[in-house]
C-alpha positions as CSV (number, residue, x, y, z in Angstrom):
1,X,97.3,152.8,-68.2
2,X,99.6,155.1,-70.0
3,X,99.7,156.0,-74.0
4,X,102.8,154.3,-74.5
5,X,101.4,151.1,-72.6
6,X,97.8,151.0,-75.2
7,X,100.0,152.0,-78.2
8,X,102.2,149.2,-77.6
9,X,99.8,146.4,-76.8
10,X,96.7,147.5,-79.2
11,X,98.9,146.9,-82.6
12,X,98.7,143.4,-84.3
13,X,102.1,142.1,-85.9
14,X,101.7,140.3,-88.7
15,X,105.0,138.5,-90.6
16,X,106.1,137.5,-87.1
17,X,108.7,134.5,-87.8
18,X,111.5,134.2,-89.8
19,X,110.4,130.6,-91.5
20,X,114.4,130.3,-93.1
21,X,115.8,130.1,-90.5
22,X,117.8,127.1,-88.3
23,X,115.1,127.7,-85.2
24,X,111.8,127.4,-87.6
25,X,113.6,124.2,-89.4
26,X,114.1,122.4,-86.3
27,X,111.0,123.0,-84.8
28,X,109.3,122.0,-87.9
29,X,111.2,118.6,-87.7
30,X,110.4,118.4,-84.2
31,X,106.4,118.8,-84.8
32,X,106.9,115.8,-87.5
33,X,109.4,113.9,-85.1
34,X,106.1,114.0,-82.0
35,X,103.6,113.2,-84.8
36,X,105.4,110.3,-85.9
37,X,106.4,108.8,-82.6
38,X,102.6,109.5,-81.8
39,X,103.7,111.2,-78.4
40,X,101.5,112.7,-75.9
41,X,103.7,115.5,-74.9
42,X,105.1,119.0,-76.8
43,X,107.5,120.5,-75.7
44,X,109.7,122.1,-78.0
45,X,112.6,123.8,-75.5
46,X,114.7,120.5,-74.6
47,X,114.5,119.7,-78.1
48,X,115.4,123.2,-79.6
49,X,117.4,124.8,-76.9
50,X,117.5,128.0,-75.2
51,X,119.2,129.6,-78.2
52,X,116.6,128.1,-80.9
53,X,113.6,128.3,-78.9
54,X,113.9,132.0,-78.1
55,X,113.8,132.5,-81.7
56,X,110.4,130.9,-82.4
57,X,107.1,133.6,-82.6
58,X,104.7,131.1,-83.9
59,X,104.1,127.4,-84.4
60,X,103.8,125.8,-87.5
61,X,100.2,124.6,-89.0
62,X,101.6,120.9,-89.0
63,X,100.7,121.1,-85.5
64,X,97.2,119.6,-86.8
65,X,99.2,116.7,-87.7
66,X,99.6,116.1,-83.4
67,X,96.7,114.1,-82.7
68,X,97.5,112.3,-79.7
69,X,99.1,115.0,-77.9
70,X,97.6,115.4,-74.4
71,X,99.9,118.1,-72.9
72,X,101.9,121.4,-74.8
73,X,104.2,123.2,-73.1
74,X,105.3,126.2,-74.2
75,X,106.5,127.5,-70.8
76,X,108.7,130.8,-71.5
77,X,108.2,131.0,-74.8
78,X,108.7,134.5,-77.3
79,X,105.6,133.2,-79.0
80,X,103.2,136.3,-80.5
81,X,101.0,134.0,-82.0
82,X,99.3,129.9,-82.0
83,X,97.7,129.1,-85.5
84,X,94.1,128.3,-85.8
85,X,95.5,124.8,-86.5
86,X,95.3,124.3,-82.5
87,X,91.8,123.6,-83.4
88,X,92.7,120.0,-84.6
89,X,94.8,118.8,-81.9
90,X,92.2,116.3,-80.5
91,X,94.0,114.9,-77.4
92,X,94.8,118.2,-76.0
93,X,94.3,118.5,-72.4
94,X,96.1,121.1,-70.9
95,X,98.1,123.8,-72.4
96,X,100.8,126.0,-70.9
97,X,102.4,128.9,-72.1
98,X,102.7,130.8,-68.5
99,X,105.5,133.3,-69.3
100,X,105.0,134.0,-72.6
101,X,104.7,137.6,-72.4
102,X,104.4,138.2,-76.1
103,X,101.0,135.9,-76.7
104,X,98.0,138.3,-76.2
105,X,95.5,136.8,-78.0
106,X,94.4,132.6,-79.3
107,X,93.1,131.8,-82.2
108,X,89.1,130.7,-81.7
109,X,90.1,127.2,-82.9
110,X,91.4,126.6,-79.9
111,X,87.7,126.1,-78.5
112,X,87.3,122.9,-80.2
113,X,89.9,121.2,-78.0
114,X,87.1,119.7,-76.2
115,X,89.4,117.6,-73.6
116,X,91.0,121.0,-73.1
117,X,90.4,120.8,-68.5
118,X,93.8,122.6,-67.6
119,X,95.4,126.2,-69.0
120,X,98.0,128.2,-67.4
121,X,98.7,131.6,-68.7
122,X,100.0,135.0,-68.0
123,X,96.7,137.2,-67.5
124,X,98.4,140.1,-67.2
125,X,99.7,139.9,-70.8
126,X,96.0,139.2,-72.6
127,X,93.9,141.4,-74.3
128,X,91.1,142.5,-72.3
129,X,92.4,140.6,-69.1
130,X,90.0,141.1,-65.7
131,X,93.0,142.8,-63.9
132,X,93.9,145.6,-66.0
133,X,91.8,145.5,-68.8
134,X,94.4,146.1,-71.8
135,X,92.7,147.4,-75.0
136,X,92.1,145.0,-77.7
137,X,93.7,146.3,-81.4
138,X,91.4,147.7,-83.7
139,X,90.7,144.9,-86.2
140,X,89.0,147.0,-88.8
141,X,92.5,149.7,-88.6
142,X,95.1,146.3,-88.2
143,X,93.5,143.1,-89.2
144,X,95.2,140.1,-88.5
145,X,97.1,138.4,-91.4
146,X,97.6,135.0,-92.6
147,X,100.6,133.7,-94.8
148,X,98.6,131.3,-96.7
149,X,96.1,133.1,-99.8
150,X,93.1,131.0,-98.5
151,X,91.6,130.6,-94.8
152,X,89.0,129.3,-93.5
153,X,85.8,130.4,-91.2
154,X,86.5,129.5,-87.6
155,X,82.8,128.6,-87.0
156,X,82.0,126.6,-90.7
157,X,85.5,126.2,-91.8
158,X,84.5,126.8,-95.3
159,X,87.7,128.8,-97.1
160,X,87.5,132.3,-97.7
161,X,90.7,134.6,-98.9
162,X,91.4,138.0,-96.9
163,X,89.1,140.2,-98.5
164,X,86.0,137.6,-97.4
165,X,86.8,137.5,-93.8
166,X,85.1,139.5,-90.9
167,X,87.2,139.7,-88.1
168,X,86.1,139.4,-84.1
169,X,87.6,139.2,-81.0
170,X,85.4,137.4,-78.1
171,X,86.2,136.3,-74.6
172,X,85.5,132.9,-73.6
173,X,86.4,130.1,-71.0
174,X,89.1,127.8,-72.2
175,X,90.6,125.1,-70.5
176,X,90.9,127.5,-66.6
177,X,91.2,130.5,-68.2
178,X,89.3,133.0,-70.1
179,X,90.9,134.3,-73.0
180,X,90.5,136.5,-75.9
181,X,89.9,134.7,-79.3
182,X,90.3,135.8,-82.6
183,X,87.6,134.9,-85.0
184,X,87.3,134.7,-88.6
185,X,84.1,134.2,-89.9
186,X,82.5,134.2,-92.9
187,X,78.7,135.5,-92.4
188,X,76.3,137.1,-90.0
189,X,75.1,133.1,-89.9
190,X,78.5,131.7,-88.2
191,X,78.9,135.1,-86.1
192,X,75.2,134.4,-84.5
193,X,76.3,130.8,-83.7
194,X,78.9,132.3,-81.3
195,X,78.9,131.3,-77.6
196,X,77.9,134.7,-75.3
197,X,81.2,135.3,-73.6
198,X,81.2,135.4,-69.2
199,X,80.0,137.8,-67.0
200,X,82.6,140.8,-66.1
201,X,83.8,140.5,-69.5
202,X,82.7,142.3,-73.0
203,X,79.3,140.5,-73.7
204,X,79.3,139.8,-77.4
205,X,82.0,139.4,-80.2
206,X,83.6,143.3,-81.2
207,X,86.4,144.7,-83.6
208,X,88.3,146.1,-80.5
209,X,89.8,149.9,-80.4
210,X,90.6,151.9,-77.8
211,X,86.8,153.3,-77.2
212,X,86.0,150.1,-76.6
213,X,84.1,150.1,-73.0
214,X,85.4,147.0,-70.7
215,X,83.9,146.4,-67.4
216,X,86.3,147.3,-64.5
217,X,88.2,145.6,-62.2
218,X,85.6,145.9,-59.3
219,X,82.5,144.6,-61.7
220,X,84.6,141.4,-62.0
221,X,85.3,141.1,-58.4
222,X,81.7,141.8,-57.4
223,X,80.7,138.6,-59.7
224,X,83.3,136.4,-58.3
225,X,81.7,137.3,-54.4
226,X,78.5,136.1,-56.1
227,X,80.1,133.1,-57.4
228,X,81.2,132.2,-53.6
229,X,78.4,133.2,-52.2
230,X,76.4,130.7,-54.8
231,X,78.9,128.2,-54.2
232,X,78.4,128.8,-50.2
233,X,74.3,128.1,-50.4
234,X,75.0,125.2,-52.4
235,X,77.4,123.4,-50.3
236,X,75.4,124.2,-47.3
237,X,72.5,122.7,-49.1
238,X,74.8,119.6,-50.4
239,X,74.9,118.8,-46.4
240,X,71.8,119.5,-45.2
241,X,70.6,116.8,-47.9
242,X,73.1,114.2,-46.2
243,X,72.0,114.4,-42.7
């Protein structure tokens, strides 16, 4: 992986949407249009346009407001960012923002869409991904930034301002994917209540930075060949119960 490849993907960018303009408007009135109508489906190209859409890095937090919203589609998207508000979306089932090159990271929110089965992303584009394992950004150097004065704790939710907030990243299963997660927590407590992350992937909740050591490419292979070979025993076992 060359210099120019870590430099560019171990930097957070904070300030990432232009909230005046046209694009960020209509989207916004979109978001309201879904919540009103109580649909099941987002998916803001049709509505927006190639144009518009290509100008949308984020969502807006009124996304919390789409609460019977089973599928999101945010297929080719310039999106560098999903706000923690994800979290609230209660319907959510499966999320897609394959081809959005510029989202390397989720907020940890996202793990409370518990109907959340079906994901399809771009690994190649995450931070920490099995294939080539691109470096997460140094959180403690380039901490992730918020609009808003107040946030809260992704574990307790209680509201803390910018100065409060420990920042993590942490690799878990969501939806069919694993994915990095950004949290924000507000005390050893919440950070020991984390989930341990999967095998082949960094086993605990870290500030990132290039020195960061990831297992390689063939660690994560040689647990999936476990995996298969479980899965082998058990299905062989599976029969020899039916006979």
């Amino acid at each position: 992986m060359d210099l120019e490849y870590e430099y560019k993907h171990s930097n957070i960018e904070n300030d990432v949407q232009d909230k005046s303009s046209e694009a960020w408007g209509k989207l916004c009135e979109y978001v309201d249009k879904i919540a009103d109508e109580g649909s099941e489906k987002f998916s803001p190209r049709a509505y927006l346009g190639k144009e518009f859409y290509m100008q949308i890095h984020t969502l807006p937090e009124s996304i919390r407001k789409l609460k019977k919203v089973k599928e999101m589609s945010l297929y080719g998207s310039q999106l560098k960012r999903i706000p923690p508000e994800i979290g609230e979306m209660e319907s959510l089932e499966s999320f897609d923002p394959y081809t959005s090159y510029n989202l390397h990271w989720f907020p940890y929110e996202i793990s409370y869409c518990k109907n959340l089965i079906d994901s399809r992303v771009s690994t190649r584009a995450l931070y920490g991904n099995y294939k080539h394992r691109a470096p997460f950004p140094n959180l403690t150097q380039n901490p992730v930034r918020y609009e808003g004065k107040i946030l809260k704790c992704s574990i307790c939710q209680k509201e803390m301002n910018d100065e409060e907030v420990n920042q993590f990243w942490i690799s878990l299963r969501i939806g069919t994917d694993v994915l990095p997660l950004l949290v924000n927590s507000c005390s050893k407590e919440c950070e020991e209540k984390l989930p341990a992350p999967p095998k082949a992937y960094v086993q605990n909740h870290h500030k990132g930075g290039l020195d960061l050591v990831q297992p390689s490419y063939e660690e994560w292979e040689k647990i999936q060949w476990q995996k298969w070979q479980e899965y082998r025993r058990n299905s062989k076992r599976d029969e020899g119960e039916k006979k």
